[in-house]
N, C-alpha and C positions, 0 to 999 in steps of 0.2 A: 405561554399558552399553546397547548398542541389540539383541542379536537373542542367540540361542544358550543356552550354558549360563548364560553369565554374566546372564542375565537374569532365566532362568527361577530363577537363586536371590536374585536382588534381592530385596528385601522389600516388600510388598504393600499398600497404602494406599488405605482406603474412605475417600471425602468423603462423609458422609451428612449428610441433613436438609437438602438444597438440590434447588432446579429448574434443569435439565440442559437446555442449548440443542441438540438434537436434532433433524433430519429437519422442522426450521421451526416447532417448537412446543418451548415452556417444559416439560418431563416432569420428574414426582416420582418422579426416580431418583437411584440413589447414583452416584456416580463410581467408578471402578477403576483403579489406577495403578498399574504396577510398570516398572523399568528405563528410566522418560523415556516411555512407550507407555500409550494407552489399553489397559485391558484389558476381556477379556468373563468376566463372571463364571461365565457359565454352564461356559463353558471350566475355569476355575480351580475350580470346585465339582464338575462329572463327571467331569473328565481327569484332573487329577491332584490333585483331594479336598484343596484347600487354600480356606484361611481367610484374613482378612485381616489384618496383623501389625500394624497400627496401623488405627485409627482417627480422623476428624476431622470434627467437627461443626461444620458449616455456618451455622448458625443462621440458616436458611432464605434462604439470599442465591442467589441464579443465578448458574450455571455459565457462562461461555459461553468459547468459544474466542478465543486472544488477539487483539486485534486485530492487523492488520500495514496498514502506511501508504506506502504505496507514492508519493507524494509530499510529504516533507519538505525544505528548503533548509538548514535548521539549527536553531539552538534554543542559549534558554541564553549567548547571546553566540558562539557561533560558526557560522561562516557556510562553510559546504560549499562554496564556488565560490571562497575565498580563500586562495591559494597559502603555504606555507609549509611548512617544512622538520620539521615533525612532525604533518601531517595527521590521522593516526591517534588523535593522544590528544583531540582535537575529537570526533573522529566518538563516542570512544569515550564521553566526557560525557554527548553525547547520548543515546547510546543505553543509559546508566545513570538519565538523569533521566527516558526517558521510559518506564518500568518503571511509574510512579507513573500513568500515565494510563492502561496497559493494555495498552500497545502490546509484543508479543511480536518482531517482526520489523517490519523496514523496507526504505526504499530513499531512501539518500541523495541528494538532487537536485542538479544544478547549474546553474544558471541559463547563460545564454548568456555567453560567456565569450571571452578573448583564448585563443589556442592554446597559451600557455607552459603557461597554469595547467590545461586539460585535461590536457596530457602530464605535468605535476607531481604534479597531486591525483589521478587515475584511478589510478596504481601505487598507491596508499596506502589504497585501498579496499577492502581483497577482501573477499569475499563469507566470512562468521565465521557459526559457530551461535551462539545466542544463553546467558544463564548467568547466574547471580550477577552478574556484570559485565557485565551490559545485556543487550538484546535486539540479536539477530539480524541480519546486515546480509547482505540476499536478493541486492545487487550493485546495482549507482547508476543513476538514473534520469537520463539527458541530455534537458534541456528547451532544445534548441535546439542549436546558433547558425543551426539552417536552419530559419527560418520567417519568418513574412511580416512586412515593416517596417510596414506597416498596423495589425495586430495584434498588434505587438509585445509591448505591455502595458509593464512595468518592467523588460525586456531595454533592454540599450544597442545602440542603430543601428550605433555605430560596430562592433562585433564581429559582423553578421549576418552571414551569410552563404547564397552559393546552389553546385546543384551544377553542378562543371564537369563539363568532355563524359566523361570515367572519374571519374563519381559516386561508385562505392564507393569507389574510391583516395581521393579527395578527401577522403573521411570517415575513413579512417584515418588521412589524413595528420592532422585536421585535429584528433582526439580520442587519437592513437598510439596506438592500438590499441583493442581490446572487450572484452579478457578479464574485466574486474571489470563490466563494462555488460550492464542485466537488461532496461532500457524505456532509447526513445530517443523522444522528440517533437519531429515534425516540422511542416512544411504541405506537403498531399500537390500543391499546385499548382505546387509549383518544379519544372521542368523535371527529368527525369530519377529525377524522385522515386519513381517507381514500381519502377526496376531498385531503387533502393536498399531500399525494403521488401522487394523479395524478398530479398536478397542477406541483408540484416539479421533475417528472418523464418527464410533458410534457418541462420543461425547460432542458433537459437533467442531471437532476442533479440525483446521485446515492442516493437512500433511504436505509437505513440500519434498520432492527430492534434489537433493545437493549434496556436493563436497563427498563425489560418490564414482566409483571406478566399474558403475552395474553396467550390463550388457543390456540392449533391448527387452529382450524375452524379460532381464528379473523387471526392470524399470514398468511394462506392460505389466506384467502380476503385481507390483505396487497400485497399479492404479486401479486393476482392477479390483485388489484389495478396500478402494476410496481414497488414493491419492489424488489431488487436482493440482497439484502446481510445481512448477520445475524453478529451483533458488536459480535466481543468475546464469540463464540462460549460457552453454560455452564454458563459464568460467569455472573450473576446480571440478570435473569430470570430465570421459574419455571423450577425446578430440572424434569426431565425425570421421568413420568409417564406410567404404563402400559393402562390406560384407558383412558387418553387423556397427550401425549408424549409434548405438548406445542408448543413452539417456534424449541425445535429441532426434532419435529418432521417432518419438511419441509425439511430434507436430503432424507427422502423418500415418499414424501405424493405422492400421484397418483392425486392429484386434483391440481395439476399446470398448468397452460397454458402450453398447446402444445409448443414444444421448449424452452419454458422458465428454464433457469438454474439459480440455486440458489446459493449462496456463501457466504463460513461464514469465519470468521476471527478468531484463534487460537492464544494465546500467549501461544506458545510451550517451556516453562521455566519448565516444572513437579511443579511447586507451584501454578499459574491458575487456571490449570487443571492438574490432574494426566495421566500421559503417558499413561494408559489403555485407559481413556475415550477420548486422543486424535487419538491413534489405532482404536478405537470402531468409532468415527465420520468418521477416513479416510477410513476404510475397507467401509463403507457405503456410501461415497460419496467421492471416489478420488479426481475428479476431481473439488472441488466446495471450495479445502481449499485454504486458503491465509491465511502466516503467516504472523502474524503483531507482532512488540515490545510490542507495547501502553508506549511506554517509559517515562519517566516520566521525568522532569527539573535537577534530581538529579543523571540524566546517567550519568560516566563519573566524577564523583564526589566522590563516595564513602560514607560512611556511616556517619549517622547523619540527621540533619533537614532541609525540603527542602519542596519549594511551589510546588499548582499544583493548580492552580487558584487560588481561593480564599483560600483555608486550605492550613493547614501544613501537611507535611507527616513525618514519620521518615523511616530510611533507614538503615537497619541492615543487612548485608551479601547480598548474591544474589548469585544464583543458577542456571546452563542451563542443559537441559536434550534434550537427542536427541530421538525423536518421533518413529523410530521403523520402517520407510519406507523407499525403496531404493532411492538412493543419488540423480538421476535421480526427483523421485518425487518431495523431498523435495526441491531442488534447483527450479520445475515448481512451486512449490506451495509458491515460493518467490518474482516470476518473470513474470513466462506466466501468471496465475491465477488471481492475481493482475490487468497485463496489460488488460485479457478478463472482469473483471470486469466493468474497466473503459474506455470499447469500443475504449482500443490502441492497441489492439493484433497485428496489421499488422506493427505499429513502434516500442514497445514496450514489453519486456520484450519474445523475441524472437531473435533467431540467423537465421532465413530465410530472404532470397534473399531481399534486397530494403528494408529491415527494418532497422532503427537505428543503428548505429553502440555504444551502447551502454552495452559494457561486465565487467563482472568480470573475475580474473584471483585466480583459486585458489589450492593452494597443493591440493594433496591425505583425510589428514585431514581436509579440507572445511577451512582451512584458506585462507585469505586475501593475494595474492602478489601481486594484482595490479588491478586498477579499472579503466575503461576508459569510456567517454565519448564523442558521436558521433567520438569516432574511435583515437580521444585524451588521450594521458595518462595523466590521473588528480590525481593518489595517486599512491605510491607503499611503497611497505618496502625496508628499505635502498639497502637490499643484492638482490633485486627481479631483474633480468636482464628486461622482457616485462614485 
């Protein structure tokens, strides 16, 4: 139930006895839930003099809004970029196992890819609300096949690709279509790359730049084109320069559209990127991170050899490092940051009035006790009471 009568007779549910991640500060507020929607109490206590039909005691854990991961590859042994004849129940895994980390919504990734498998696995993706059976898939993030063989990173050379002289065509032919595509990463120095963000921006789709050798000045005309976000902040473009700063130097260029904000993506693991230069990006632009995994098919797996489109990878240890900001931040930069990326900030990855009721429930230590959806409990750990 989302709006009407049918909601206003949903039944009414206080999380009390928790800190409520709110307007950027931890509040010792109750939560309000009815019909999948935050609700205002105050509304519910003057307008129409109701109470709350259940209660659920928190035992003082933080509230905060679900996270959503706007780049993931797979997880759990399957691998988003590899073709087959029932796509759907992969994706669906995943996004059941990662309930347990907090993650509310996502966006499937695909690594650079031969064109069969674009036009195979893109129809098999569509964009699902989230529920007992996993979280949310916001529509799939294409991480290539147009960007720089330089910068490749663990994309395969042989499937890159550049744009010909009718670029947009090029892209449709080369992905069959956008309809399930939310974010595309490109490198904005391939030829003609500019009409394509517009074309791509005019269809509401998110442009990313990544895995790209631009200088400032092109990286600026990407955006000012309607680029809004930078793949993986550091990783697989030119290293930060004092005379011309690159791609990262869009955290502070003065030559952006009026209003226009910019946002880059972090995999805050300290192997990426070392925790200095993730301090040094956040000191510079708070407001503009979003953590992402970029997870790879071999999450959840443990060590050894594992696809990630077409290559093998190998998978030896793994290591998480905490970035150095307060808890507050980090939790927005998993959640809100994300949702304002992908123009869902009024339902998504917020705890204000009439949004979603999609939260996490987590200790003091930023662990996991429970993950809800539209106002549902979809995970918990065995001993978590909400």
């Amino acid at each position: 139930m989302r709006g009407g009568q049918g909601a206003a007779r949903a039944p009414v549910i206080q999380f009390t006895n928790c800190r409520i991640l709110r307007g950027g500060a931890l509040l010792r507020e109750d939560l309000w839930v009815r019909g999948g929607r935050i609700l205002d109490p105050e509304k519910l206590f003057f307008e129409e003099r109701r109470v709350a039909d259940e209660q659920r005691d928190c035992g003082g854990c933080i509230l905060a809004p679900g996270f959503i991961d706007v780049q993931i590859n797979g997880g759990f042994g399957v691998d988003f970029s590899q073709a087959s004849e029932d796509v759907g129940s992969g994706v669906a895994l995943v996004a059941r196992r990662i309930l347990s980390h907090g993650v509310t919504s996502f966006c499937p990734t695909l690594v650079t890819s031969p064109l069969e498998v674009y036009h195979k696995v893109l129809p098999q993706i569509p964009v699902k609300s989230g529920g007992p059976h996993g979280a949310g898939v916001l529509g799939v993030h294409l991480e290539g096949p147009f960007i720089s063989r330089e910068k490749r990173g663990a994309h395969p050379e042989a499937h890159l690709r550049s744009f010909e002289a009718d670029a947009f065509q090029d892209v449709l032919a080369t992905y069959g279509g956008l309809d399930n595509v939310r974010i595309v990463t490109l490198a904005p120095e391939l030829g003609h790359s500019q009409e394509v963000i517009r074309a791509l921006t005019a269809l509401g789709i998110c442009v990313s730049l990544g895995h790209s050798v631009a200088d400032l000045g092109t990286a600026e005309e990407a955006v000012q084109s309607g680029a809004t976000f930078i793949t993986h902040l550091f990783n697989a473009m030119l290293p930060f320069h004092h005379r011309d700063p690159g791609i990262v130097g869009l955290l502070t260029s003065d030559r952006l559209p009026a209003g226009r904000h910019i946002f880059y993506g972090m995999i805050a693991d300290g192997i990426h990127t070392n925790p200095a230069a993730l301090r040094i990006a956040h000191r510079a632009h708070p407001k503009g991170l979003v953590l992402v995994t970029d997870a790879v098919p071999a999450l959840g797996l443990g060590n050894g050899r594992h696809t990630l489109g077409q290559q093998e990878v190998e998978v030896d240890g793994l290591t998480a490092y905490v970035a150095g900001c307060s808890v507050e931040s980090a939790l927005e930069a998993a959640s809100l940051h994300p949702a304002q990326l992908l123009g869902l900030e009024k339902r998504k990855g917020t705890l204000d009035f009439g949004a979603d009721a999609d939260f996490v429930v987590l200790d003091d230590s930023l662990h996991v006790r429970a993950t809800y959806i539209s106002g549902e409990l979809v995970w918990q750990v065995e001993e978590a009471r909400p």
